[in-house]
N, C-alpha and C positions, 0 to 999 in steps of 0.2 A: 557721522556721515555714512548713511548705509552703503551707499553707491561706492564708496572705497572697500567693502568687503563686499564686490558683489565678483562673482566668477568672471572670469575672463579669458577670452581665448592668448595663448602665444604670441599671434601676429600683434595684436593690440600693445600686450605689456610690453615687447620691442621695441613699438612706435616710443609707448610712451617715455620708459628707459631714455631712451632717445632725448626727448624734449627736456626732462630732468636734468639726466648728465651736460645738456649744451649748457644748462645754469650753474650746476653745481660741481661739475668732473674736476675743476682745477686743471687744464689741460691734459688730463689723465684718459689714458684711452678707456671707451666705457667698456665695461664686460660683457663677455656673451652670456646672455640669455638664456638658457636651456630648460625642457619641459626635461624632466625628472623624476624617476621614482622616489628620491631623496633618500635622509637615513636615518636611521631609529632614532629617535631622542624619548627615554621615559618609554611610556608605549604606545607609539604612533609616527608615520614616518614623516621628517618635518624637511621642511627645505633650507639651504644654504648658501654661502659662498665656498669659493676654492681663490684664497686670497685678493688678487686682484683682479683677475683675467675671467671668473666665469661665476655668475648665480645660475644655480639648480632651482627650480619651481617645481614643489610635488604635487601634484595631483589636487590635493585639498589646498592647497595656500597659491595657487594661480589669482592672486588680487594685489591689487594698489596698495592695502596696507604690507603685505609680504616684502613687493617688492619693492618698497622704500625701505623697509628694515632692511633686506639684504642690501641695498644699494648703501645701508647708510654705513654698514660692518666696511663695504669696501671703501670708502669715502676713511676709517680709519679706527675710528674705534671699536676694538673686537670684543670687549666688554661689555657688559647690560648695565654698566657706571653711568653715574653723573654726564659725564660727558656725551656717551652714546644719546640716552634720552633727549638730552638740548638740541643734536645734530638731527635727530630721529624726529624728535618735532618741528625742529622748524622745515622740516621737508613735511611732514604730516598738512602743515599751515600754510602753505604757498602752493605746496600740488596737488593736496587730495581733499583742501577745502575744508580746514578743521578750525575750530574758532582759537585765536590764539589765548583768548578766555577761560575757555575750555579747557584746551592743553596746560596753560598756566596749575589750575586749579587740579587738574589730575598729577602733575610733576608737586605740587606745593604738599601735597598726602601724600607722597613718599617723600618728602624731605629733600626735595631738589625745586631750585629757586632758578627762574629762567627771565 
């Protein structure tokens, strides 16, 4: 789905945040938001959470695939496990439009079964 890694302003990924967290937050108040320079990972500056309370958006990763990762870290799993991936797709497949086919077959090549 090209249109989930296309750039996106601020005001938008807010909105969207928004729409996600009303389905998924678990009563959990949703995080802020924030454009951000982010911070080194390897060599280039990537974006994150700050536990539950705020995602940083750097610069390069202002899109719908970013900010369901970082939504999905807060949601709970801080690992790139098993777990995360399952959590991480199935918001991939309800919000950003990905074939659950798809994501099956890409999770099944690394050896996680959804």
């Amino acid at each position: 789905n090209e249109l989930a890694n296309e750039d996106r302003s601020m005001s938008f990924l807010r909105r969207f945040a928004r729409r996600v967290w009303r389905v998924v937050g678990q009563g959990q108040v949703l995080p802020e938001i924030v454009a951000g320079r982010g911070m080194w990972s390897y060599d280039r500056l990537a974006s994150y959470c700050q536990g539950r309370v705020r995602v940083v958006l750097a610069r390069d990763h202002r899109n719908i695939l970013v900010l369901l990762h970082e939504l999905t870290h807060v949601l709970g799993p801080c690992l790139h496990g098993p777990r995360f991936i399952k959590t991480y797709f199935r918001l991939l497949q309800r919000h950003a439009g990905y074939s659950r086919f798809f994501l099956q077959g890409v999770a099944a090549s690394r050896g996680i079964y959804l």
